[in-house]
N, C-alpha and C positions, 0 to 999 in steps of 0.2 A: 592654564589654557585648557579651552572644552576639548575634547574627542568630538571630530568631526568625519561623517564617513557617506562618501556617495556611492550610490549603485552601478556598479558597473556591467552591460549586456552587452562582452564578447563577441556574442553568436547571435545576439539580436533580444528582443525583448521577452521572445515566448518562451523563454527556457526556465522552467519552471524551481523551486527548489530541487536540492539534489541528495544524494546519499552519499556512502563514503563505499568504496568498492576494496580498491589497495593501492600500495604505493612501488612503484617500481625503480630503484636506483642503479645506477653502474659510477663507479667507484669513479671523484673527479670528473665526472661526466654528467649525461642529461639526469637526469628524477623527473619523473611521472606519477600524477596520481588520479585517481581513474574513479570518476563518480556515473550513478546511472541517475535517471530520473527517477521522483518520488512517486511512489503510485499513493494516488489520496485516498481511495476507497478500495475493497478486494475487487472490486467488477473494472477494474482501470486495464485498459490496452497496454502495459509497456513493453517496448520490444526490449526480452534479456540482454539479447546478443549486443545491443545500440552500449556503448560507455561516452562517456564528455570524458575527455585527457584534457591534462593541464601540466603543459611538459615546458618544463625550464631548459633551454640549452643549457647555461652553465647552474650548476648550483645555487641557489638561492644565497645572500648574503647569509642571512639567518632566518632559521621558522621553527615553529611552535605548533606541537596539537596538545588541546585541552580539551576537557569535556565542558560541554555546555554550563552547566550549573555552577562554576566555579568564575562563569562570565558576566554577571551582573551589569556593570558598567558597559561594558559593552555593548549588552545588548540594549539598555537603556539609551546609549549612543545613537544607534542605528537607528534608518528613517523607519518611521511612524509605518507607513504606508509600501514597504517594502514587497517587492516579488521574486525576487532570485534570492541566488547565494554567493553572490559575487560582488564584493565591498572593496574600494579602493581610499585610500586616505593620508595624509600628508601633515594631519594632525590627530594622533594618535596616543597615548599611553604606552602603548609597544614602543615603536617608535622611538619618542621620546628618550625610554628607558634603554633604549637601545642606545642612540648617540652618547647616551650618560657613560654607560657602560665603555663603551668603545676609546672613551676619551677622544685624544685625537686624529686618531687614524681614519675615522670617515667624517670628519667634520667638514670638509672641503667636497663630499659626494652627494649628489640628493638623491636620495630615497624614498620609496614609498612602503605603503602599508597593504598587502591585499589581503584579506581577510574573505577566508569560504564560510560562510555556515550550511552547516544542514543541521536536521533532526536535533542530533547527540553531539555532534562534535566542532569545534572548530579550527579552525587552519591560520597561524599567521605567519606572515612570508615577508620579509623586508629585501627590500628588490632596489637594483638600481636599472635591472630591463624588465620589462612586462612577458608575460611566459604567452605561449602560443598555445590557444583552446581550440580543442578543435573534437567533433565527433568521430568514433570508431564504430565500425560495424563488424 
């Protein structure tokens, strides 16, 4: 089966790719991770202080950071014509590898795929709730 993956715009369409900032957990509890916007040239406005959070109530099922260049497929995956860094997917490779692994204990839950990319890195997060995006100033 292909890797199929749509764009997802949280916060609306203008949110441009993003950077990796840090991540912030509390044990059993939310995780946070906290990207800014990509400045495209040195002459770029970005406000420091502005972060995009992307905070999970409970823990994610499972998630992965890799560096980019070990993402081939992936990225080959991904639309053509893309603008953010915000990927949602239901046909995935992760995914997949993930139910394999699990055997049966989440064969009866649906899950998804959400996949951040920026620059260097990527984020995969296998969800059964979608996390709450929101801006910090």
């Amino acid at each position: 089966m292909k890797d199929f993956y749509e764009e997802w715009f949280p916060l609306g369409d203008d949110l441009p790719l993003l950077d990796y900032v840090s991540m912030e957990s509390i044990y059993a509890g939310k995780l946070k991770f906290l990207f800014k916007r990509t400045k495209k040239s040195t002459y770029d406005a970005v406000n420091l202080n502005e972060k995009i959070v992307v905070e999970f109530e409970l823990q994610p099922i499972s998630y992965r950071v890799s560096d980019e260049s070990y993402r081939q497929r992936t990225l080959n995956a991904l639309p053509t014509n893309r603008n953010g860094s915000f990927f949602i997917s239901n046909q995935s490779f992760f995914l997949r590898d993930f139910y394999s692994d699990a055997g049966e204990i989440y064969q009866d839950i649906e899950c998804e795929h959400l996949l951040i990319v920026t620059p260097n890195t990527y984020f995969d997060f296998i969800l059964d709730e979608r996390p709450q995006i929101y801006i910090s100033h």
